[in-house]
N, C-alpha and C positions, 0 to 999 in steps of 0.2 A: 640851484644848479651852479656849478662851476662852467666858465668860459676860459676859454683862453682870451689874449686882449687884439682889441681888434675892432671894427666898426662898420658901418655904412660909408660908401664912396660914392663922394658928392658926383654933380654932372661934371662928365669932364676930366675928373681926376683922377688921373695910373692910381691903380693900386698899391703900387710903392709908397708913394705919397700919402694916399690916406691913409696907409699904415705907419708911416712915420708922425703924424697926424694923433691918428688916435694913440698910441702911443705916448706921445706927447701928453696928451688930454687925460689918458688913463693912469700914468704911471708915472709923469714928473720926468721922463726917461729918454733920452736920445738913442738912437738905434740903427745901423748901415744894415738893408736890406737886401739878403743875399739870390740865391734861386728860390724860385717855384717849386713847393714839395707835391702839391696837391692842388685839383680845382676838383670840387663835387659839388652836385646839386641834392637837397636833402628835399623831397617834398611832405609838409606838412600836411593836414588838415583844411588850414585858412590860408598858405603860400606856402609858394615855395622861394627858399634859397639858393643863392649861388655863392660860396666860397672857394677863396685864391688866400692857401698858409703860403708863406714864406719863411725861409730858413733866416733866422734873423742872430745879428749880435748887437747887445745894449753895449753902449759906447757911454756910458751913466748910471748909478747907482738907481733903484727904484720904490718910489712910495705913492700908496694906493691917495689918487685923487679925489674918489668918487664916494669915498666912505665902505669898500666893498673889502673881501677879506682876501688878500693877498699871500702866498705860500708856493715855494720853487720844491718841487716832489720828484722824486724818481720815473723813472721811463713805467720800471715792472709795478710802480705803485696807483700807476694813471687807474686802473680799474677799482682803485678804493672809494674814489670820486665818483661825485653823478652828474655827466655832461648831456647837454641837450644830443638829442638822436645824429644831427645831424654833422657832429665831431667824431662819432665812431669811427669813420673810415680814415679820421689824421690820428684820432690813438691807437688803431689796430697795425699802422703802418711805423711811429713811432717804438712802439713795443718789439716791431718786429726786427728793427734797427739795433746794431748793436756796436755803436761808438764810445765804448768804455765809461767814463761818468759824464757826459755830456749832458748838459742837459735839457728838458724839453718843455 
């Protein structure tokens, strides 16, 4: 499945931070962390999650750290991909956005 990037938030740590963090760790990438798009909780099977996206800009070029496959795709293309259950509600809200080629 595809993800966006993004991680576990140590104790202690804003979430700004461990998004600049993983970040770092994912993609070789420096990044100024804007507002709050979304917080959802997704419940699984075996947990549930809590996600906080942030509207971000890379302040750096980026290359996949982790060995994973890397690719910047359109808003209306998000549904070509297959993301875990619990990003629906950041792509249904992206898609629904309409800021010219921005991208997401």
């Amino acid at each position: 499945m595809w993800e966006f990037p993004g991680g576990k938030v140590d104790a202690g740590e804003p979430h700004e931070d461990a998004l600049r963090r993983e970040i770092r760790e994912e993609l070789d990438a420096g990044v100024d962390v804007h507002e709050l798009l979304l917080t959802t909780t997704h419940h699984y099977a075996e947990r549930s999650v809590s996600l906080h996206f942030f509207r971000c800009t890379l302040t750096s070029a980026t290359r996949a750290m982790l060995g994973q496959e890397m690719r910047w795709i359109r808003r209306a293309d998000l549904d070509t991909l297959v993301f875990p259950p619990a990003d629906r509600e950041l792509i249904d809200l992206l898609k629904s956005q309409t800021q010219g080629t921005q991208r997401s």
